[in-house]
DRENBA-514276 format. One record per atom (N, C-alpha, C, CB): atom name; x, y, z. Coordinates in Angstrom, 1 decimal, always signed. Glycine has a CB too. Example, Ala and Ser with C-alpha at 12.3 -4.5 7.8 and 13.67 -1.06 7.14 Angstrom:
<nodes>
@atom:N; east:+13.2; north:-5.7; up:+7.8
@atom:CA; east:+12.3; north:-4.5; up:+7.8
@atom:C; east:+13.2; north:-3.3; up:+7.8
@atom:CB; east:+11.3; north:-4.5; up:+9.0
@atom:N; east:+12.8; north:-2.2; up:+7.1
@atom:CA; east:+13.7; north:-1.1; up:+7.1
@atom:C; east:+12.9; north:+0.0; up:+7.9
@atom:CB; east:+14.1; north:-0.6; up:+5.7
</nodes>
This chain:
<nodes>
@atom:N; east:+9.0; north:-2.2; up:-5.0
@atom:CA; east:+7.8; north:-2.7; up:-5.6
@atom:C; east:+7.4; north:-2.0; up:-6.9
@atom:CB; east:+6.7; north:-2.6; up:-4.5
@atom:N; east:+7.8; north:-0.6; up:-7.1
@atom:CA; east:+7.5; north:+0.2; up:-8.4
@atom:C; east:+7.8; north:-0.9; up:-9.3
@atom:CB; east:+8.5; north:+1.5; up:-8.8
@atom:N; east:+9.5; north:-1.3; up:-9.6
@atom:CA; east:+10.1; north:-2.0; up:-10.1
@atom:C; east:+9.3; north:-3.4; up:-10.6
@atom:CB; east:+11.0; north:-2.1; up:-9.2
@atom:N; east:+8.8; north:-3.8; up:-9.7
@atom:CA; east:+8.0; north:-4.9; up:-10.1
@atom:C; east:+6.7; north:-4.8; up:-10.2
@atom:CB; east:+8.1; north:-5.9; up:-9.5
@atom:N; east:+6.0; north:-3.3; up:-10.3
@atom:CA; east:+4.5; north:-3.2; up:-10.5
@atom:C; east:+4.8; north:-2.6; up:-12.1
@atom:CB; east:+3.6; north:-1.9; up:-9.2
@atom:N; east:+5.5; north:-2.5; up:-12.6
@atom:CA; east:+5.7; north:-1.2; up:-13.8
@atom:C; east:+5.2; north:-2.4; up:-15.1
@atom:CB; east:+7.8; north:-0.4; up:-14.0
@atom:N; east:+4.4; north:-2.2; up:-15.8
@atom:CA; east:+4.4; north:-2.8; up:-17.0
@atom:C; east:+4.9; north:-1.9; up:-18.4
@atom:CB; east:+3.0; north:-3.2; up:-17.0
@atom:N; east:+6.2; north:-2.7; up:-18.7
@atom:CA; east:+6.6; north:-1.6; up:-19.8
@atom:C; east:+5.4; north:-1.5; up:-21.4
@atom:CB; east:+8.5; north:-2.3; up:-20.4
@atom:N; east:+5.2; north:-2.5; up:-21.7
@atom:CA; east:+4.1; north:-2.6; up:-22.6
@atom:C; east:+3.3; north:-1.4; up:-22.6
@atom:CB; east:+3.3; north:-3.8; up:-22.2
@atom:N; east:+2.5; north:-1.2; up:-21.4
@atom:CA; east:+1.2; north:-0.6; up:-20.9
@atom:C; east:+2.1; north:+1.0; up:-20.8
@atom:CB; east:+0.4; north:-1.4; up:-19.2
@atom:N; east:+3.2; north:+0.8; up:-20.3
@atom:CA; east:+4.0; north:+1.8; up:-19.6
@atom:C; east:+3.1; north:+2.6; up:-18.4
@atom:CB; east:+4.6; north:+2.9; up:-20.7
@atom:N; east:+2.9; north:+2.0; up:-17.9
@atom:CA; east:+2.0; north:+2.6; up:-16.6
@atom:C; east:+2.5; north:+1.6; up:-15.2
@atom:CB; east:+0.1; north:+2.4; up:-16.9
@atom:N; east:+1.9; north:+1.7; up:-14.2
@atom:CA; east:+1.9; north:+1.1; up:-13.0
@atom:C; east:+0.6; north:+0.1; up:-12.0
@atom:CB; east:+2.2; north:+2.1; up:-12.5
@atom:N; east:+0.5; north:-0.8; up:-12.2
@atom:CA; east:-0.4; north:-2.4; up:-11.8
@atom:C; east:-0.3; north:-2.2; up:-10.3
@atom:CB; east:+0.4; north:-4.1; up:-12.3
@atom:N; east:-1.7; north:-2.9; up:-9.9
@atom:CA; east:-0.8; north:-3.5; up:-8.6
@atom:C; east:-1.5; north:-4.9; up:-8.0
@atom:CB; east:-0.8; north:-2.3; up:-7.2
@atom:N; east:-0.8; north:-5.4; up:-9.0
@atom:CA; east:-0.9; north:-6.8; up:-9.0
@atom:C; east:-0.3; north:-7.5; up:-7.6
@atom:CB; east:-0.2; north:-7.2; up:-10.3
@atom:N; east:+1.1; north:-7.2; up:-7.7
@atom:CA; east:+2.0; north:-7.6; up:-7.0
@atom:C; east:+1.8; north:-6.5; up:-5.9
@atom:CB; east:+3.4; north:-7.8; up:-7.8
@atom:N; east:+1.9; north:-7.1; up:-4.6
@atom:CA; east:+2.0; north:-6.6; up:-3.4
@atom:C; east:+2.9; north:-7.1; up:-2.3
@atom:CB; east:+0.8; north:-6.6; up:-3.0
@atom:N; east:+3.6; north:-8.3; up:-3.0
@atom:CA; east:+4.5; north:-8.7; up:-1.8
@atom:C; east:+6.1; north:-9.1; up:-2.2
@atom:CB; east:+3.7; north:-10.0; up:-0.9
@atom:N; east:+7.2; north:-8.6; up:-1.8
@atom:CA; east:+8.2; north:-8.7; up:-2.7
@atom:C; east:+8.2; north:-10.2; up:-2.1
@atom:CB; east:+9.6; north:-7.6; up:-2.6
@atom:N; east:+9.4; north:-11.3; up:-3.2
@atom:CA; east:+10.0; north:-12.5; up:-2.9
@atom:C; east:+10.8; north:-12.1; up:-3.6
@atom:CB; east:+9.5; north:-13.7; up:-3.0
@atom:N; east:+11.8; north:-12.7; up:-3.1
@atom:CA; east:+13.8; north:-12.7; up:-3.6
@atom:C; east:+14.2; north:-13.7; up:-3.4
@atom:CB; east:+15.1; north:-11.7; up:-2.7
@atom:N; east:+15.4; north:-13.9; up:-4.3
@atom:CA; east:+15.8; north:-15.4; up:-4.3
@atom:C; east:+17.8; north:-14.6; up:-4.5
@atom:CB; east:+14.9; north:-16.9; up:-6.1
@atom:N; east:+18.1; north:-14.9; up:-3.1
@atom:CA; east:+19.4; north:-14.4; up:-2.8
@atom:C; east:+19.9; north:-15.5; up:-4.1
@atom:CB; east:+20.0; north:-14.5; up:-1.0
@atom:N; east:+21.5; north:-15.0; up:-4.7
@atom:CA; east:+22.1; north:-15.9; up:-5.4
@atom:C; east:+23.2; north:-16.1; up:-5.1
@atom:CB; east:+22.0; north:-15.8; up:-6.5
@atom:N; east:+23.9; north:-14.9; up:-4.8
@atom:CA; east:+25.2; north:-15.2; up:-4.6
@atom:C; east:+25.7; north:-13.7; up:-4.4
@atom:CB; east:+25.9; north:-16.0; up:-5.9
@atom:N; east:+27.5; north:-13.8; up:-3.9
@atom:CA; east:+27.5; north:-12.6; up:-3.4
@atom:C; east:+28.3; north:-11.6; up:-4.6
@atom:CB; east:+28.3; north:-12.8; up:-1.9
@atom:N; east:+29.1; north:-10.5; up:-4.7
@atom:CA; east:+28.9; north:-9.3; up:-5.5
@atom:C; east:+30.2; north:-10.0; up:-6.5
@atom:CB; east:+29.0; north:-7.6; up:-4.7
@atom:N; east:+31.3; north:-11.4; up:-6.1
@atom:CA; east:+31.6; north:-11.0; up:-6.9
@atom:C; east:+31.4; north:-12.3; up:-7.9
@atom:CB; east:+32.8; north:-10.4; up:-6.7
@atom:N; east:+30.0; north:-12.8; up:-8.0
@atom:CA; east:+29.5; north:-14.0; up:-8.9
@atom:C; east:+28.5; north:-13.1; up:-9.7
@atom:CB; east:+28.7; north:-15.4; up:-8.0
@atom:N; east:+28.0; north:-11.8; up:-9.4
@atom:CA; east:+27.3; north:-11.0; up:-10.4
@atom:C; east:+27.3; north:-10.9; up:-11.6
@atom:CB; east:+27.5; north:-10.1; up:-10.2
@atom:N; east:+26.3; north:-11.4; up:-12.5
@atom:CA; east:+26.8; north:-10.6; up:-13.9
@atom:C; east:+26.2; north:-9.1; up:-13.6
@atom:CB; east:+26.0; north:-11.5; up:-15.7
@atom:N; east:+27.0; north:-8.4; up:-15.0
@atom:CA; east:+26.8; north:-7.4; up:-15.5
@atom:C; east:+25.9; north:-7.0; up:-16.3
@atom:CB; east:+27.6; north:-7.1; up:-15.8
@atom:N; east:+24.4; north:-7.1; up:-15.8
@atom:CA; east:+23.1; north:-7.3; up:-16.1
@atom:C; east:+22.4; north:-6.1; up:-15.5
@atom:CB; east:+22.5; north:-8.7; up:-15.7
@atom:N; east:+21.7; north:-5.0; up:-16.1
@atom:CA; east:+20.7; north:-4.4; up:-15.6
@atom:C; east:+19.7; north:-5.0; up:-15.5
@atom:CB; east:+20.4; north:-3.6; up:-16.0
@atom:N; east:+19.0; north:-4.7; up:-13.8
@atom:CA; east:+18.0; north:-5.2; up:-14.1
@atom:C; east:+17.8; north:-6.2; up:-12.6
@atom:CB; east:+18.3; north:-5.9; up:-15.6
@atom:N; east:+19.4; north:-6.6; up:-12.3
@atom:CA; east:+19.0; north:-7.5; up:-11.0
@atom:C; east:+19.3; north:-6.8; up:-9.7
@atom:CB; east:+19.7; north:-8.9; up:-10.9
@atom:N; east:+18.8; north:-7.5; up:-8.6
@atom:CA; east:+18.9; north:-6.6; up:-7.4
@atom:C; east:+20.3; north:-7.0; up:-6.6
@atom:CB; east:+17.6; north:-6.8; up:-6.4
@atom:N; east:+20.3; north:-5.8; up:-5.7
@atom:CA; east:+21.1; north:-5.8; up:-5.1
@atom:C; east:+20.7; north:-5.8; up:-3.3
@atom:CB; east:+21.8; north:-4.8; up:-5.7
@atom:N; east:+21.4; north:-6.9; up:-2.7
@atom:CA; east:+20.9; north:-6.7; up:-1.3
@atom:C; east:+21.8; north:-6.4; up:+0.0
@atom:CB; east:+20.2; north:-7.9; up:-1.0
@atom:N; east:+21.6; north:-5.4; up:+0.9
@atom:CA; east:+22.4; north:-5.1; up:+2.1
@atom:C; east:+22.4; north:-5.8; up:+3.6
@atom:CB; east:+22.1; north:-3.7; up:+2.4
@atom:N; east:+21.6; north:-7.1; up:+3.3
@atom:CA; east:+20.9; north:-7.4; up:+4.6
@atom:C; east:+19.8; north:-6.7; up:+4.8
@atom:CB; east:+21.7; north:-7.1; up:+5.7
@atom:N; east:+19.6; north:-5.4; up:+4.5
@atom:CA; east:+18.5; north:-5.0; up:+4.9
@atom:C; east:+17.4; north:-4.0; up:+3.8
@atom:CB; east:+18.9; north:-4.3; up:+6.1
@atom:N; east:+18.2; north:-3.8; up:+3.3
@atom:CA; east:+17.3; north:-3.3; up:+2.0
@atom:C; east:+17.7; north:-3.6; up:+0.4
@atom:CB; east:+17.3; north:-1.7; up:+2.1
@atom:N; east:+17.1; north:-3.6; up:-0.8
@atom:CA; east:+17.2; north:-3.5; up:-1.8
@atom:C; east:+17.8; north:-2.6; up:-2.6
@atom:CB; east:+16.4; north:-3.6; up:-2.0
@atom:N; east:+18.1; north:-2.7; up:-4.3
@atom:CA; east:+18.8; north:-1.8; up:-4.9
@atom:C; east:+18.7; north:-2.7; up:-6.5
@atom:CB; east:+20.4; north:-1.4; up:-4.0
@atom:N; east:+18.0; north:-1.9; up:-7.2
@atom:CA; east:+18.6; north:-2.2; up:-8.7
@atom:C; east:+20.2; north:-2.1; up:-9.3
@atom:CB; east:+18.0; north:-1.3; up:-9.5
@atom:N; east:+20.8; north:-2.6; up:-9.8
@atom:CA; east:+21.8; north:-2.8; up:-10.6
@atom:C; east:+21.2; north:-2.1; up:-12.2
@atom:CB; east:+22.2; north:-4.4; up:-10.6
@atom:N; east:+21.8; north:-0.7; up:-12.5
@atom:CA; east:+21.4; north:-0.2; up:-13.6
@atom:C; east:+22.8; north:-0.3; up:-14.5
@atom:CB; east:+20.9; north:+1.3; up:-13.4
@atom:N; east:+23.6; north:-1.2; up:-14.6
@atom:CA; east:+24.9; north:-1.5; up:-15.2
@atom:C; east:+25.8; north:-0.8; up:-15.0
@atom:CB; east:+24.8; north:-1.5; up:-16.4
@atom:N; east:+27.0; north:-0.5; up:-15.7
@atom:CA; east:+28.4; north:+0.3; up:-15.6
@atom:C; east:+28.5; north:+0.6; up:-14.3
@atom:CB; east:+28.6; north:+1.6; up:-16.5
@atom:N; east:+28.5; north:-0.4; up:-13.1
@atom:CA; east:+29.2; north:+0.1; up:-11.8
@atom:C; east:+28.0; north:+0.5; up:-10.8
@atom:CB; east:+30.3; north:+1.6; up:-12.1
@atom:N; east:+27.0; north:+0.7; up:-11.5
@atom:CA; east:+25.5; north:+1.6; up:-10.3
@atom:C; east:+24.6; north:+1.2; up:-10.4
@atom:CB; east:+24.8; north:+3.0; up:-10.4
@atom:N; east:+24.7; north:+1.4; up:-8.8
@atom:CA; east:+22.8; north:+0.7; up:-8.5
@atom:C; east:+22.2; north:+2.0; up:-8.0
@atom:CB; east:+22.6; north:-0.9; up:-7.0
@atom:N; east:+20.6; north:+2.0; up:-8.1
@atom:CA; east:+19.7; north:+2.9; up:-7.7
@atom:C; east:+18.9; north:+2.1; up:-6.2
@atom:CB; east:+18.7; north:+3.3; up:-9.2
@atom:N; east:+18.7; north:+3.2; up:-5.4
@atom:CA; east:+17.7; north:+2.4; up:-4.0
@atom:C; east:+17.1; north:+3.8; up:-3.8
@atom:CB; east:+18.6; north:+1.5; up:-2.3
@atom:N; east:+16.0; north:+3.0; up:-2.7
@atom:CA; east:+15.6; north:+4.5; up:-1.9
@atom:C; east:+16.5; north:+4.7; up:-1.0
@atom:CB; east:+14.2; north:+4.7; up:-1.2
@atom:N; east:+16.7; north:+6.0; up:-0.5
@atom:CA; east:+17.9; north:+6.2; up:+0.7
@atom:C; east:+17.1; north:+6.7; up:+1.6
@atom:CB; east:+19.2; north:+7.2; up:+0.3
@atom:N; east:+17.0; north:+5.9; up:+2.9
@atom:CA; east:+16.9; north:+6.3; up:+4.0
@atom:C; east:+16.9; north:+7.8; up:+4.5
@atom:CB; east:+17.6; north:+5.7; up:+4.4
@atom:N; east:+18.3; north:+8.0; up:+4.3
@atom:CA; east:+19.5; north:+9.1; up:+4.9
@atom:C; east:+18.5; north:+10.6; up:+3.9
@atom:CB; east:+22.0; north:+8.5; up:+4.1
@atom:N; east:+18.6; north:+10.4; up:+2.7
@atom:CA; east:+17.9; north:+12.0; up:+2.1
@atom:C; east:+16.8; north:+11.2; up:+1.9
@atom:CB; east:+18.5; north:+13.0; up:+0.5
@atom:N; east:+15.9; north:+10.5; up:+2.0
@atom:CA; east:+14.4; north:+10.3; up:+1.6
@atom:C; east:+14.3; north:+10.5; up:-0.2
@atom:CB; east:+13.5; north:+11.5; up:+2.6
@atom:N; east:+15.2; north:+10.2; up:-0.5
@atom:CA; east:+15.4; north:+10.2; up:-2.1
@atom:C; east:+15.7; north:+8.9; up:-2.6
@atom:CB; east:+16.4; north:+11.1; up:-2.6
@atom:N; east:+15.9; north:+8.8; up:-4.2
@atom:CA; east:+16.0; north:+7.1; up:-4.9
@atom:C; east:+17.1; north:+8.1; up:-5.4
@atom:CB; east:+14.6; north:+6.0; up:-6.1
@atom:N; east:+18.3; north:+7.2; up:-5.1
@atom:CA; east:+19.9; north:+7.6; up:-5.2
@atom:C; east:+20.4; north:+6.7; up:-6.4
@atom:CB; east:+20.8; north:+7.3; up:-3.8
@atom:N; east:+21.3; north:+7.2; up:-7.3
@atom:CA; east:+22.0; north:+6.1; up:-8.2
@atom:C; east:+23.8; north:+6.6; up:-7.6
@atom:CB; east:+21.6; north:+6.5; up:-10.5
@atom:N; east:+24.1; north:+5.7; up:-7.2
@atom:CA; east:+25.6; north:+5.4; up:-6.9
@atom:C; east:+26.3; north:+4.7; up:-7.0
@atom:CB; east:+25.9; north:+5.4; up:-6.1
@atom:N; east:+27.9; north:+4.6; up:-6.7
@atom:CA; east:+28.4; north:+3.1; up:-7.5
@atom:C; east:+27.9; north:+1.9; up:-6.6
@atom:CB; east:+30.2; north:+2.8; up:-7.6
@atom:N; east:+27.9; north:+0.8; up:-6.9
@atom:CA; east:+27.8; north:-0.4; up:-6.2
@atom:C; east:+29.0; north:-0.5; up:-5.2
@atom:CB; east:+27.8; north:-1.7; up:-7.1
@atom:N; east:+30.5; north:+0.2; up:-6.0
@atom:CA; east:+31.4; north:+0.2; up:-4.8
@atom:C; east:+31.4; north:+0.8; up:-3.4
@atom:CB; east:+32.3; north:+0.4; up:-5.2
@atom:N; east:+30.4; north:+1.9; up:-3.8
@atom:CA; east:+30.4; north:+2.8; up:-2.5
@atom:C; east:+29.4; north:+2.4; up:-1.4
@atom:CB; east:+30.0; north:+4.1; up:-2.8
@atom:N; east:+28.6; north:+1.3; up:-1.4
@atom:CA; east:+27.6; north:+1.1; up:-0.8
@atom:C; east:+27.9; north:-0.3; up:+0.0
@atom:CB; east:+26.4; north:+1.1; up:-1.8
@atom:N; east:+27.0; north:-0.8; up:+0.8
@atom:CA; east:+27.0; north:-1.8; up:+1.8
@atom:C; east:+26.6; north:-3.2; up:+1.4
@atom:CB; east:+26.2; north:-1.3; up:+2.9
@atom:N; east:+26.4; north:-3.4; up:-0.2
@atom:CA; east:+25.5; north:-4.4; up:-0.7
@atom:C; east:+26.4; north:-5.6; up:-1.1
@atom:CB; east:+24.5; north:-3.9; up:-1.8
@atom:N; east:+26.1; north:-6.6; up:-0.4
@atom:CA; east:+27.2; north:-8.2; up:+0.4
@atom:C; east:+26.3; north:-9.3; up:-1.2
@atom:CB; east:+26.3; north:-9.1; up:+3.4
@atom:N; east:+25.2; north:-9.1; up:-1.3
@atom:CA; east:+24.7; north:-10.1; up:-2.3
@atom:C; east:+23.9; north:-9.5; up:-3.6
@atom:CB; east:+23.8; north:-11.2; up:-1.4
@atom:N; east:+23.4; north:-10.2; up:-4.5
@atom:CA; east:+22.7; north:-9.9; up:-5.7
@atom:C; east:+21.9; north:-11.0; up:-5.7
@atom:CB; east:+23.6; north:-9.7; up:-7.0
@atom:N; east:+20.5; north:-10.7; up:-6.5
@atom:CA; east:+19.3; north:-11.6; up:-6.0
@atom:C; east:+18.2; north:-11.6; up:-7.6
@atom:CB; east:+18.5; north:-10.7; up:-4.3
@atom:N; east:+17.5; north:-12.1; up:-7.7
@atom:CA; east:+16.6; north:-11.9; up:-8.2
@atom:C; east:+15.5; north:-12.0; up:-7.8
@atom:CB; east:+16.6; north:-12.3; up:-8.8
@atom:N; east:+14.3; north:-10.9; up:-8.3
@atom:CA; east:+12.8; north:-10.8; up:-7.8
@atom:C; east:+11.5; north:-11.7; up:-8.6
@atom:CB; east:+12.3; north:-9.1; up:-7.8
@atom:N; east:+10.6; north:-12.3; up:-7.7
@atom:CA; east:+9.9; north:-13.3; up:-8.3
@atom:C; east:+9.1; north:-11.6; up:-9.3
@atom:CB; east:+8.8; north:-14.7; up:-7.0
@atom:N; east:+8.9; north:-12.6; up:-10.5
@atom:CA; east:+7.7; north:-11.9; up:-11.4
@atom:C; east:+8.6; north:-11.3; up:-12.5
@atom:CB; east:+6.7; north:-10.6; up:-10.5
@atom:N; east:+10.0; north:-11.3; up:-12.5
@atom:CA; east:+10.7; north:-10.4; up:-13.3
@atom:C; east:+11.1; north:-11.3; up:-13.8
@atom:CB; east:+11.5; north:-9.3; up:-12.8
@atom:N; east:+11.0; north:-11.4; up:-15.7
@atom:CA; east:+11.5; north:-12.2; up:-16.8
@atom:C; east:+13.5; north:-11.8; up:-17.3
@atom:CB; east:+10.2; north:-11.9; up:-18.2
@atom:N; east:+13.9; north:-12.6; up:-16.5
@atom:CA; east:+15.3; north:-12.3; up:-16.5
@atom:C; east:+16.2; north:-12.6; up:-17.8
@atom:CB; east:+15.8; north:-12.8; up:-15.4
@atom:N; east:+16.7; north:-11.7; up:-18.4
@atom:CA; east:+17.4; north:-13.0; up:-19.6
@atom:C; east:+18.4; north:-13.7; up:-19.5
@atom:CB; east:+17.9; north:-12.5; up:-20.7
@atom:N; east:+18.4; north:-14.4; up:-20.5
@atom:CA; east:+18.9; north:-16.2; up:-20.3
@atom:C; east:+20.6; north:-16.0; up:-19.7
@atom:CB; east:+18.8; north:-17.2; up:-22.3
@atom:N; east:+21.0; north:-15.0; up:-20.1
@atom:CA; east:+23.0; north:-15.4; up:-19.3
@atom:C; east:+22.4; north:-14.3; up:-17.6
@atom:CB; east:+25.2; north:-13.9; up:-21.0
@atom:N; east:+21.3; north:-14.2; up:-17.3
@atom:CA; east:+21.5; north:-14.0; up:-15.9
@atom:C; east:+20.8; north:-15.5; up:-15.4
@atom:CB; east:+20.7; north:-12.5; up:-15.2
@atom:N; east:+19.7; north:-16.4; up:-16.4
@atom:CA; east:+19.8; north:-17.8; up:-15.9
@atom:C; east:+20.4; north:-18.4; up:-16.1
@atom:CB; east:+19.2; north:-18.5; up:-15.9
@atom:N; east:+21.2; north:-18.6; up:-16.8
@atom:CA; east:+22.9; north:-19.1; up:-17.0
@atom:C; east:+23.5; north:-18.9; up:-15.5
@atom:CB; east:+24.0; north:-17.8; up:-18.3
@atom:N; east:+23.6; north:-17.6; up:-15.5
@atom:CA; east:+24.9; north:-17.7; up:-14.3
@atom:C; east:+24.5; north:-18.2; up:-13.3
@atom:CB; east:+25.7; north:-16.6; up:-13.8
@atom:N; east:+22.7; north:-18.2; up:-12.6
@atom:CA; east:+21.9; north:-18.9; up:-11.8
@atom:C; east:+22.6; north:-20.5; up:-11.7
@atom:CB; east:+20.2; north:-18.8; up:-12.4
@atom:N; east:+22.5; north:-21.3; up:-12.9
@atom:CA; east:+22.5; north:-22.0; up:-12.7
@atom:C; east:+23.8; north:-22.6; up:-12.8
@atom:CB; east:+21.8; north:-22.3; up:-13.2
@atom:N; east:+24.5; north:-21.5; up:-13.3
@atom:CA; east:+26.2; north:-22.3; up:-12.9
@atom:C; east:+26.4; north:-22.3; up:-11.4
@atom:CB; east:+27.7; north:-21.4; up:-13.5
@atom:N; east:+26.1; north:-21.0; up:-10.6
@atom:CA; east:+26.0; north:-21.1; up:-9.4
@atom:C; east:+25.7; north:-21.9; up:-8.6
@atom:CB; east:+25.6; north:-20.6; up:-9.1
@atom:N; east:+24.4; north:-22.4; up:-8.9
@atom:CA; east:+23.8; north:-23.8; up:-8.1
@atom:C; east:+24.1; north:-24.7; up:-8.5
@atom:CB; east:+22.5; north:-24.1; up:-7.8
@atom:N; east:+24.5; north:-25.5; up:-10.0
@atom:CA; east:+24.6; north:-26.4; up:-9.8
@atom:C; east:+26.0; north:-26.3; up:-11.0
@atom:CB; east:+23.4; north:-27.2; up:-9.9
@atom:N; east:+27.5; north:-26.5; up:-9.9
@atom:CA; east:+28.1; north:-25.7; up:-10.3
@atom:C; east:+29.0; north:-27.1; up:-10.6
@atom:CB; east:+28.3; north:-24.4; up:-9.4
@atom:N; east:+29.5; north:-27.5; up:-12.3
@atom:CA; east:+30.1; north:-28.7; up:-12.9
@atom:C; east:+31.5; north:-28.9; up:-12.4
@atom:CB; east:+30.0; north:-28.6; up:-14.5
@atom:N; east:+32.0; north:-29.8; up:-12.6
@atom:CA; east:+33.8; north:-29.3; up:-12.4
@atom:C; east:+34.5; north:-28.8; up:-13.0
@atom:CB; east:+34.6; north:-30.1; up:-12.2
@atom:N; east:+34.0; north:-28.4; up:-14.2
@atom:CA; east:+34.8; north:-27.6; up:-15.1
@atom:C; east:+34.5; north:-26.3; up:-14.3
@atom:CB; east:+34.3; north:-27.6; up:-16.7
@atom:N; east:+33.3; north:-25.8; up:-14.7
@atom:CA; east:+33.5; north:-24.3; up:-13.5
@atom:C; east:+34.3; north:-24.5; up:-11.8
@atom:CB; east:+31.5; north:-23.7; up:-13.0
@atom:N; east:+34.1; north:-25.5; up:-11.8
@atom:CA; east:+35.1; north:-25.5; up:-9.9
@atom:C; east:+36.0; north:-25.1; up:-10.1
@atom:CB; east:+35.7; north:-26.9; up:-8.9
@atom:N; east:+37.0; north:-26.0; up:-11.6
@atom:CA; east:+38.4; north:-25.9; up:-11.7
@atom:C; east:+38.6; north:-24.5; up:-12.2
@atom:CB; east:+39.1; north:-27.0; up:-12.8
@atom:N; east:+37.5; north:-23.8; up:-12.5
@atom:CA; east:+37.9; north:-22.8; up:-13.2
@atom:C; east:+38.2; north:-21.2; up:-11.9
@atom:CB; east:+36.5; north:-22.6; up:-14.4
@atom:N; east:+37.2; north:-21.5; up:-11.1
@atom:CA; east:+37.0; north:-21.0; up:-9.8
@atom:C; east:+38.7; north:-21.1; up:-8.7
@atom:CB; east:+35.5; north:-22.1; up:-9.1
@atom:N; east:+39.0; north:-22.4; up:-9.2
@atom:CA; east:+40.0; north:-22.3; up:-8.1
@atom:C; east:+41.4; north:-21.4; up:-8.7
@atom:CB; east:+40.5; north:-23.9; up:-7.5
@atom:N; east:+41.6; north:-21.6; up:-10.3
@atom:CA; east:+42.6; north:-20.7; up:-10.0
@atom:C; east:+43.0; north:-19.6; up:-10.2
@atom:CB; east:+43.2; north:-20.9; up:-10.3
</nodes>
């Protein structure tokens, strides 16, 4: 919720937003290489901070961990309502869902 209370402008913390919404998209390997979008385990969240790492809170030490994406349990990548995403992560949104036959053919081989 930091994540989406933080106003960089102001550089301080709102709390506007009190309730997360996610819009699963697809799984880790339709990701772009975007900081910035989440990452999901089924059961918890995780930023994507680029080159390979995401940051979450960790359960296990009660700390916000940065580790690779490969070492972790996270099956999909998502985006959070309220967060202005740039345009090649709505790009790849929408190749995803509405996905032409040129991208199919491109997918199959």
């Amino acid at each position: 919720m930091g994540y989406l209370r933080y106003v960089p402008s102001e550089k301080s913390f709102n709390t506007d937003i009190d309730t997360l919404i996610y819009n699963e998209i697809g799984g880790l390997d339709t990701m772009p290489d975007i900081a910035g979008i989440g990452l999901f385990d089924g059961s918890q969240f995780g930023i994507y901070v680029g080159n390979g790492e995401v940051i979450f809170a960790s359960a296990d030490s009660g700390n916000i961990v940065k580790s690779p994406v490969s070492e972790g349990n996270w099956i999909s990548w998502c985006t959070f309502e309220g967060i202005d995403y740039p345009q090649e992560v709505v790009d790849k949104i929408n190749e995803i869902q509405n996905p032409t036959e040129e991208n199919t053919e491109e997918n199959e081989e």
